[in-house]
Structure formats: structure tokens, C-alpha cells
C-alpha positions as CSV (number, residue, x, y, z in Angstrom):
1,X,-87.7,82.0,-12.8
2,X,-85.7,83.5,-9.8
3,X,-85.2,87.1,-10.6
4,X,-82.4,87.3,-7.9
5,X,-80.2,84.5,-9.0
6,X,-81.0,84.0,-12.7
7,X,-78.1,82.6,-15.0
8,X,-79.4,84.9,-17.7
9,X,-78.1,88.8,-17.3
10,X,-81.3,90.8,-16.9
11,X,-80.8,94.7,-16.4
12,X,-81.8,96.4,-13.0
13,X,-85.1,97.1,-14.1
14,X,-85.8,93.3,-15.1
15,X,-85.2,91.8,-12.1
16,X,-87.0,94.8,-9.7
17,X,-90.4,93.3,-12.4
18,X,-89.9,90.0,-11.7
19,X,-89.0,90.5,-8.5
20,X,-92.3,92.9,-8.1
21,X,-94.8,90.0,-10.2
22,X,-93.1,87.1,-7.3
23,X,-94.3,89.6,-4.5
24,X,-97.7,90.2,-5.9
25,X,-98.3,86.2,-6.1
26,X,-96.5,85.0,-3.1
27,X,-96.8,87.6,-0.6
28,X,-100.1,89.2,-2.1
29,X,-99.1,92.7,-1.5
30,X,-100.6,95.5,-4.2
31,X,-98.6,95.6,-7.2
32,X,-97.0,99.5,-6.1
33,X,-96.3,98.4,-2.7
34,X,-94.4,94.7,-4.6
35,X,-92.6,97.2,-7.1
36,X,-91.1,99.6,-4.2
37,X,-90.1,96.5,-1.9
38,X,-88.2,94.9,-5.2
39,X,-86.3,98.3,-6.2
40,X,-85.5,98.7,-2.5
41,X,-84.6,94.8,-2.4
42,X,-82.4,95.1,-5.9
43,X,-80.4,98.5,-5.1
44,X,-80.1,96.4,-1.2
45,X,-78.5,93.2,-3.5
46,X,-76.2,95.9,-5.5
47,X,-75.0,97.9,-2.2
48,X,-74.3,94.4,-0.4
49,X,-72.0,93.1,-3.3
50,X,-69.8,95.8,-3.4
51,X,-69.1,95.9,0.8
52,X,-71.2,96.1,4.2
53,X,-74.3,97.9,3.8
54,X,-76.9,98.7,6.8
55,X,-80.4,98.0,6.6
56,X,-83.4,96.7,8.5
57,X,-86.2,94.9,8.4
58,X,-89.0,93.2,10.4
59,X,-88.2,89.9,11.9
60,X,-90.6,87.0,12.7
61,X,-91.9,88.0,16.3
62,X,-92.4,91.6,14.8
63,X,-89.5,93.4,16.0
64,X,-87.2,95.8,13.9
65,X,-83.3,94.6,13.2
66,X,-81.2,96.8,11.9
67,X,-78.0,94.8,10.5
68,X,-74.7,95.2,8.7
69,X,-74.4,92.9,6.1
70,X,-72.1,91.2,3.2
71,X,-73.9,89.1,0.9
72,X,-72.3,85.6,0.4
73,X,-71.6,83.7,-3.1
74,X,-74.4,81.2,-3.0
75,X,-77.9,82.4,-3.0
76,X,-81.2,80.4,-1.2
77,X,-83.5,78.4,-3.4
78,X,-86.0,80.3,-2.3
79,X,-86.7,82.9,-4.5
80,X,-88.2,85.8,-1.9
81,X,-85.5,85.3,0.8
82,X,-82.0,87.5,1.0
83,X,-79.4,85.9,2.8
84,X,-76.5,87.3,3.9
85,X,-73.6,87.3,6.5
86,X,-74.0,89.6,9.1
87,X,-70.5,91.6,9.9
88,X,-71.8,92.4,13.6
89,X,-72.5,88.9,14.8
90,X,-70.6,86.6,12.2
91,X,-72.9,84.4,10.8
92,X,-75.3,83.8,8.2
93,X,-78.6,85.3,8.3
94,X,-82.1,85.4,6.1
95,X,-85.2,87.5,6.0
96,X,-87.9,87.6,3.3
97,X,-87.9,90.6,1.2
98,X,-91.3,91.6,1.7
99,X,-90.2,92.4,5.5
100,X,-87.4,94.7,4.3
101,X,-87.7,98.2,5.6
102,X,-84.4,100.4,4.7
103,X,-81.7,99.7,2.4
């Protein structure tokens, strides 16, 4: 079940859980360091829906981006991954939550 894009309505708190348990398994962080990445993660989805919201996180060669960001309709398959479209350089982008740093 992908706590991000699930057909079911599940209230805030819900999907930070789920969100939290899908950390803990895939990324194997401590279950209080899971549960602050997927509140920071869920009020990140909330703030990108209604308008541009900055944030950063920590990209693959280990290096801070901070970005502006819309997120678009469709969501990714993959349950751990935010994509969105990045107002400063036009295009889509992803990272994988457990990399976010401010919301």
C-alpha cells in the first residue's frame, strides 16, 4: 500500500504511519527518525498542492538542493520517491524522501 497515492482517503496522520512503517523497512532508519521524515514529507505533499513551496534535500553525490517546487498530477510508482516540477528550472524532478531535509 502506497501511503502517498492511495485511492482510499486516509487522514494526515495515516499516511505519516505508513509512510513512517515504509521508511523503517526500506530505508532502515529508527522508527523516530522514519516518523519525523514522513510528517515532514506529508505537510511537504500538503504545502506543494496548494502552490510553490521551498525545500531541500540531499541529492545523490551528497550535496544540498534547495528547490521551489509544484507537485504534478501523477505520482511515481515508487512509493518512497516525491516528484515534482521544479518552478526555477522547469522540469520535473525526484528525490527519495528519506533525503528530505526542510519542508
Amino acid at each position: 500500500m502506497n501511503a502517498l497515492s492511495s485511492p482510499v482517503t486516509l487522514t494526515i496522520r495515516q499516511q505519516a504511519t505508513i509512510l513512517a512503517w515504509q521508511l523503517v523497512r526500506a530505508a532502515r532508519l529508527p522508527f523516530k527518525v522514519a516518523q519525523s521524515q514522513a510528517w515532514a514529507t506529508v505537510k511537504l505533499l500538503n504545502q506543494m498542492q496548494s502552490g510553490p513551496t521551498e525545500f531541500s534535500y540531499i541529492k545523490d553525490d551528497r550535496t544540498r538542493r534547495v528547490a521551489i517546487g509544484e507537485r504534478p498530477a501523477p505520482a511515481t510508482d515508487k512509493p518512497l520517491v516525491i516528484r515534482y516540477f521544479d518552478v526555477e528550472a522547469g522540469g520535473i524532478r525526484s528525490f527519495r524522501i528519506d533525503r528530505l531535509v526542510t519542508a
